[in-house]
N, CA, C and O of each residue as an XYZ file, in Angstrom:
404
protein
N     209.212   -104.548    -30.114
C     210.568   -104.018    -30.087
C     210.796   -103.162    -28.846
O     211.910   -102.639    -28.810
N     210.005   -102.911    -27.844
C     210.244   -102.366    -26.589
C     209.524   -100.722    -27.027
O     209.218   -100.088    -26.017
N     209.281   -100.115    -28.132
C     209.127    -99.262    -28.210
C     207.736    -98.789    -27.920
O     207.006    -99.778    -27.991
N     206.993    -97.638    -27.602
C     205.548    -97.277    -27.466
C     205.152    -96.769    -28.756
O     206.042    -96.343    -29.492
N     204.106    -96.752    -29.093
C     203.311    -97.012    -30.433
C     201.884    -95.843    -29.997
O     201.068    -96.005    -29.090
N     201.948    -94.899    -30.807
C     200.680    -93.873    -30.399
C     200.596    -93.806    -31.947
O     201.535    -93.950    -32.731
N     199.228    -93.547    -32.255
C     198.162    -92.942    -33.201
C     197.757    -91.383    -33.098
O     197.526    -90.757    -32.063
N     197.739    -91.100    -33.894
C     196.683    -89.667    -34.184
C     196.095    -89.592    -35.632
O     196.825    -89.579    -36.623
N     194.898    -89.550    -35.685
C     194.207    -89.130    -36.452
C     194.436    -87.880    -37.335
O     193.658    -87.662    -38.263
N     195.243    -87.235    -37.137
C     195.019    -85.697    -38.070
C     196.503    -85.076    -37.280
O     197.014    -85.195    -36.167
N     196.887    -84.244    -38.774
C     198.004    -83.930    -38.275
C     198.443    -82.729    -37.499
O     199.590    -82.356    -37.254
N     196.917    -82.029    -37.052
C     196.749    -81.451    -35.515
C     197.309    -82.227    -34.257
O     198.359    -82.004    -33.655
N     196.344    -83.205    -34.004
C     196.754    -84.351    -33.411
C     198.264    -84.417    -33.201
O     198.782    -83.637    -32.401
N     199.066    -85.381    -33.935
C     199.756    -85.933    -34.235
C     200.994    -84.069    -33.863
O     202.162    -84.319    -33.568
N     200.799    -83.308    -33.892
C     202.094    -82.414    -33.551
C     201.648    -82.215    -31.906
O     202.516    -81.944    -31.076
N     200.313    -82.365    -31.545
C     200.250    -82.362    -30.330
C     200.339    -82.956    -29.465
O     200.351    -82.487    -28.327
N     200.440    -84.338    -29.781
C     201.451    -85.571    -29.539
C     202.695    -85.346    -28.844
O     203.079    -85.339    -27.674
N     203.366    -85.099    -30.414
C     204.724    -84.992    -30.190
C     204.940    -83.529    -29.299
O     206.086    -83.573    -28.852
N     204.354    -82.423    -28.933
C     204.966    -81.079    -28.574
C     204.540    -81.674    -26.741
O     205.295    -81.540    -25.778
N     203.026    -82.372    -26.715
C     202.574    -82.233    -25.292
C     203.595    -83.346    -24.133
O     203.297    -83.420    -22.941
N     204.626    -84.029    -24.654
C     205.129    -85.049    -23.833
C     206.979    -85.040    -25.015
O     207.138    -85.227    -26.221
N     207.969    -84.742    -23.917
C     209.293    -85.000    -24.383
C     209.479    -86.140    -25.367
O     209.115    -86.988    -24.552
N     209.629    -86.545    -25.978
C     209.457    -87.691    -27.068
C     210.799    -87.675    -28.043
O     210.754    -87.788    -29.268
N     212.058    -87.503    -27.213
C     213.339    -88.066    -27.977
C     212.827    -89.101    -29.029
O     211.849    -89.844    -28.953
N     213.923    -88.924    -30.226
C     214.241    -89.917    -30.860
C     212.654    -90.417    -31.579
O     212.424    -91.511    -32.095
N     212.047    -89.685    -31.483
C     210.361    -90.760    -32.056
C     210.574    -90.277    -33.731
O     211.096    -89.339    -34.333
N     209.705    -91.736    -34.113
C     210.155    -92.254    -35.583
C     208.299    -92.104    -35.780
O     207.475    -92.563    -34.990
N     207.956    -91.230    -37.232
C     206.732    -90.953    -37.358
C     206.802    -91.491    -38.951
O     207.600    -91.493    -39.888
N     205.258    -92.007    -38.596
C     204.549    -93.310    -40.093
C     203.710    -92.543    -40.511
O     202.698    -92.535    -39.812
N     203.694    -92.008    -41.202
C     202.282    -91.605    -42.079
C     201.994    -92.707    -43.459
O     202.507    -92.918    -44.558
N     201.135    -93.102    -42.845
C     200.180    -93.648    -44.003
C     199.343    -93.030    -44.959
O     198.133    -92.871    -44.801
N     200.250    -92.541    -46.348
C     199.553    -91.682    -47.358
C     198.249    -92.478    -47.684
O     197.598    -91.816    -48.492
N     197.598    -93.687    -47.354
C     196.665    -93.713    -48.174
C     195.326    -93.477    -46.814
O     194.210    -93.992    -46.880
N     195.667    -92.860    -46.017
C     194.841    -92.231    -45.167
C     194.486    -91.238    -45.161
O     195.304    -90.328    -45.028
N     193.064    -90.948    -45.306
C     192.409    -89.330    -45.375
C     193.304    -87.980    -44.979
O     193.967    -87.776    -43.962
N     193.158    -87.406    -45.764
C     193.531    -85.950    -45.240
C     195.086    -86.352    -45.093
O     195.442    -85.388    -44.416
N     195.834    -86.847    -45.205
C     197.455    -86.760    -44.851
C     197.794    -86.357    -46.202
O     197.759    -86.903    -47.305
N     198.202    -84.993    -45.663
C     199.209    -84.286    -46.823
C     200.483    -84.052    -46.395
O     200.806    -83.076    -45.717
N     201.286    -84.997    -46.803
C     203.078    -84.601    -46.672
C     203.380    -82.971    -46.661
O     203.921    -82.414    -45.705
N     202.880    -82.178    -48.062
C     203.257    -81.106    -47.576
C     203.260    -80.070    -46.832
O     204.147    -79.235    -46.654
N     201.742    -80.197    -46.201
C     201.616    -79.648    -45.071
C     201.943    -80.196    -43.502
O     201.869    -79.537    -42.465
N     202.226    -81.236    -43.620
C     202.733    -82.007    -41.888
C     204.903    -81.845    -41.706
O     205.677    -81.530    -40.803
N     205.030    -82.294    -43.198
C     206.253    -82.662    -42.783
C     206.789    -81.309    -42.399
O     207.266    -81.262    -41.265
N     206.805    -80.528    -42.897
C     207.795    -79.176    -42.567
C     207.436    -78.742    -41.219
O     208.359    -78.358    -40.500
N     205.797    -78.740    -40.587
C     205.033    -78.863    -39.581
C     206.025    -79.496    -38.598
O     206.479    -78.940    -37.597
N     206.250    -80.520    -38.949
C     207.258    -81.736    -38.109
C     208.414    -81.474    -37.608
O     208.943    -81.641    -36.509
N     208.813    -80.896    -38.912
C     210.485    -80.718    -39.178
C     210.786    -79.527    -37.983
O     211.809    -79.555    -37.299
N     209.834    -78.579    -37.856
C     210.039    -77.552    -37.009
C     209.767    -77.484    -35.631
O     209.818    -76.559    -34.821
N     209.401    -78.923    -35.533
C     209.360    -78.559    -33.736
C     210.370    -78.572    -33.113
O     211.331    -79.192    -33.568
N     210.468    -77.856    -31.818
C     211.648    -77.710    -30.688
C     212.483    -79.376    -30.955
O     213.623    -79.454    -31.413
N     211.738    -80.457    -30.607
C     212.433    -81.812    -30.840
C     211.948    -82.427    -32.148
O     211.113    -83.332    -32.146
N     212.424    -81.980    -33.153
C     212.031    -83.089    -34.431
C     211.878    -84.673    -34.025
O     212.296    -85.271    -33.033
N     211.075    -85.162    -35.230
C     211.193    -86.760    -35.012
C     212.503    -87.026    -35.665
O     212.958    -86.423    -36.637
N     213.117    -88.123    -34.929
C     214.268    -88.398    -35.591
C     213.760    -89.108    -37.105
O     214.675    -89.212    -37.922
N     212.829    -89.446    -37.414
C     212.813    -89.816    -38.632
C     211.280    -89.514    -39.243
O     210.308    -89.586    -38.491
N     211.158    -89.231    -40.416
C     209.807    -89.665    -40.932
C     209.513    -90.302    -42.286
O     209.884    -90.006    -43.422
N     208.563    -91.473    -41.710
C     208.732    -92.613    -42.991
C     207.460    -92.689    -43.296
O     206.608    -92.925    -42.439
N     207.194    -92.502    -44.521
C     205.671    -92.502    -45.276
C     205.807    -93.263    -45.936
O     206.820    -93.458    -46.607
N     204.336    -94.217    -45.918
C     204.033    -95.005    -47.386
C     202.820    -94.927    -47.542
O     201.949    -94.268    -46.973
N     202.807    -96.016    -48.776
C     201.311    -95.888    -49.362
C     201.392    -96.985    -50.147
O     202.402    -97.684    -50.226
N     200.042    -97.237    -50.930
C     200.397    -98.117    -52.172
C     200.744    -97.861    -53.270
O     200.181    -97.058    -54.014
N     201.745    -98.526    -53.529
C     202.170    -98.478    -55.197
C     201.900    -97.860    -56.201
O     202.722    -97.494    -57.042
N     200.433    -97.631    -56.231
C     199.879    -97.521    -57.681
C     199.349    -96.201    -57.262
O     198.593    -95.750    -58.122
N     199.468    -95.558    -56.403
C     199.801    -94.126    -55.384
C     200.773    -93.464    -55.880
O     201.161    -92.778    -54.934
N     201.601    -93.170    -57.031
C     202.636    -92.848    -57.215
C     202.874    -91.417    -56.885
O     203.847    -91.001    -56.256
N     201.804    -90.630    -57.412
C     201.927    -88.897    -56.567
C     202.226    -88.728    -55.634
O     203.110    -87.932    -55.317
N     201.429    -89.591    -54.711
C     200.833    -89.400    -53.477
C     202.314    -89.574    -52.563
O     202.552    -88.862    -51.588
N     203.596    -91.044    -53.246
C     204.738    -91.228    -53.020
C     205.633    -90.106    -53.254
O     206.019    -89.665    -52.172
N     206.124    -89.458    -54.268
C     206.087    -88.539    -54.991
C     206.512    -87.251    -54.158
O     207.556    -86.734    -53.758
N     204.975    -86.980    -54.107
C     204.641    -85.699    -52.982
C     205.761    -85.753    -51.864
O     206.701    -84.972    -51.713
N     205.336    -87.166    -50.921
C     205.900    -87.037    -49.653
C     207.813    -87.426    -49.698
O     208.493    -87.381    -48.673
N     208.337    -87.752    -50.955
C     209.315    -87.694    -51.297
C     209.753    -85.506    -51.509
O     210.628    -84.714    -51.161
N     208.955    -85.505    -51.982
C     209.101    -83.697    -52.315
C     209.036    -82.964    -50.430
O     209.688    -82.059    -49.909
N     208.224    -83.644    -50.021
C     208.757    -82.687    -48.941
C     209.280    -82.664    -47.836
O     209.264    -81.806    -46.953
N     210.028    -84.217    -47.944
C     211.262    -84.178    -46.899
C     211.155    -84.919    -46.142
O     211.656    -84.740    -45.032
N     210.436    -86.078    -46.463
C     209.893    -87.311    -45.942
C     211.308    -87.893    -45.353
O     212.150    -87.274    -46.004
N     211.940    -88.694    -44.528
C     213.017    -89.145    -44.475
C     213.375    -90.352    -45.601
O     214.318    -90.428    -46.389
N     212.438    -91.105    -45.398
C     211.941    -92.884    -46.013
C     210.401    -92.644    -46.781
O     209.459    -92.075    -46.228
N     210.377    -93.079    -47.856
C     209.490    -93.282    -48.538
C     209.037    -94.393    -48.921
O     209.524    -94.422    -50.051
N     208.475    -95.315    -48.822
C     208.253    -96.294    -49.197
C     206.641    -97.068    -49.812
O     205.579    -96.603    -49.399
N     206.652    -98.298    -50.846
C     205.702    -98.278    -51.691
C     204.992    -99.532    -49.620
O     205.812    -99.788    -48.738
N     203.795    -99.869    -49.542
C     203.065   -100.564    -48.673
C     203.607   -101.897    -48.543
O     203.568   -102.330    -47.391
N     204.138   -102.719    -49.478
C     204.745   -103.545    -49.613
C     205.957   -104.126    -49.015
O     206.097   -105.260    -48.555
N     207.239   -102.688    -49.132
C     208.248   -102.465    -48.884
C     208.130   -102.120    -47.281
O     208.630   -102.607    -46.267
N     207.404   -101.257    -47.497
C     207.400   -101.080    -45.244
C     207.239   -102.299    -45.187
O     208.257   -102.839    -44.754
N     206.194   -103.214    -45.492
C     205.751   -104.454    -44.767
C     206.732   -105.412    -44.544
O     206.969   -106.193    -43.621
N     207.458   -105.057    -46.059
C     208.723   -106.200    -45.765
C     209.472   -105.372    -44.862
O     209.526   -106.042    -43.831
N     210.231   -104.025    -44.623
C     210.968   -103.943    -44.202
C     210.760   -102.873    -42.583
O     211.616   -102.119    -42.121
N     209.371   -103.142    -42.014
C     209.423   -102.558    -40.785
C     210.371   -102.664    -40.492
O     211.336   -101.940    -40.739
N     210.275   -104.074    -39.592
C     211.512   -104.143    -38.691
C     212.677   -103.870    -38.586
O     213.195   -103.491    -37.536
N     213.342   -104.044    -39.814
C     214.686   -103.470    -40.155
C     214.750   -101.895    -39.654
O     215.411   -101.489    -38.698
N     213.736   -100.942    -40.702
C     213.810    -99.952    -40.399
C     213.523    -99.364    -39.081
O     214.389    -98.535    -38.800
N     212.660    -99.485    -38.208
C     212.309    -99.432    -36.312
C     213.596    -99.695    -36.007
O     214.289    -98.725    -35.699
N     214.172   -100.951    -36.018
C     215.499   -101.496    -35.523
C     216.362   -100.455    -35.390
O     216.892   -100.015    -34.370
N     216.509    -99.875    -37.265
C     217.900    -99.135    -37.253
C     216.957    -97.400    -36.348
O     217.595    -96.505    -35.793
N     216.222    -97.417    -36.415
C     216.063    -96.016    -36.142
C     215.915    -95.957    -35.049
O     216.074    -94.818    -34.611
N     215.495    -97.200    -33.843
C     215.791    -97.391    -32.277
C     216.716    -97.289    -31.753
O     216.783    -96.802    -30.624
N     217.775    -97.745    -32.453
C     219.014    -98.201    -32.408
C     219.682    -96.782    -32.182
O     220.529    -96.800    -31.290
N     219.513    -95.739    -32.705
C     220.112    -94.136    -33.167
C     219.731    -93.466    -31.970
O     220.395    -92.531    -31.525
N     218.200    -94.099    -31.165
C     218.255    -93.163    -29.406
C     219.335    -93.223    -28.851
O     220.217    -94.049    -29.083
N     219.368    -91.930    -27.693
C     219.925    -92.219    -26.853
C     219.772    -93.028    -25.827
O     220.664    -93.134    -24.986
């Protein structure tokens, strides 16, 4: 989709990412069924930097329902079961590319 695609391991990482390089408009995935990712400690983390991500979309699997739950409780933008991202990346990247300047 034209867009750049970075990883971080830990959600140290991952704010130092986003704080060390201008990063308009970036759309952040957390994959709840990955170690150590706790929604409630990243998202508000997130929510407060100088440039928020314009979006943040977590999933996990299904049968994860807390774990969904949780990152619904703390302000996740998009929540979704592993399934549902899969079906609906693209859509969602699309519309949230689409919203840069």
């Amino acid at each position: 989709m034209g867009d750049q695609l970075e990883t971080a391991l830990s959600a140290d990482a991952l704010i130092a990412k986003l704080t060390g390089a201008a990063v308009p408009g970036a759309v952040v995935l957390l994959d709840l069924n990955s170690p150590g990712v706790d929604p409630a400690a990243v998202v508000p983390r997130l929510k407060s930097l100088p440039q928020p991500p314009q979006a943040i979309i977590a999933f996990g699997p299904h049968v994860h329902e807390q774990k969904l739950a949780a990152a619904t409780a703390a302000g996740c933008d998009v929540v979704l079961t592993r399934g549902q991202f899969d079906s609906q990346m693209r859509e969602l990247l699309a519309k949230f590319s689409a919203g840069k300047e």
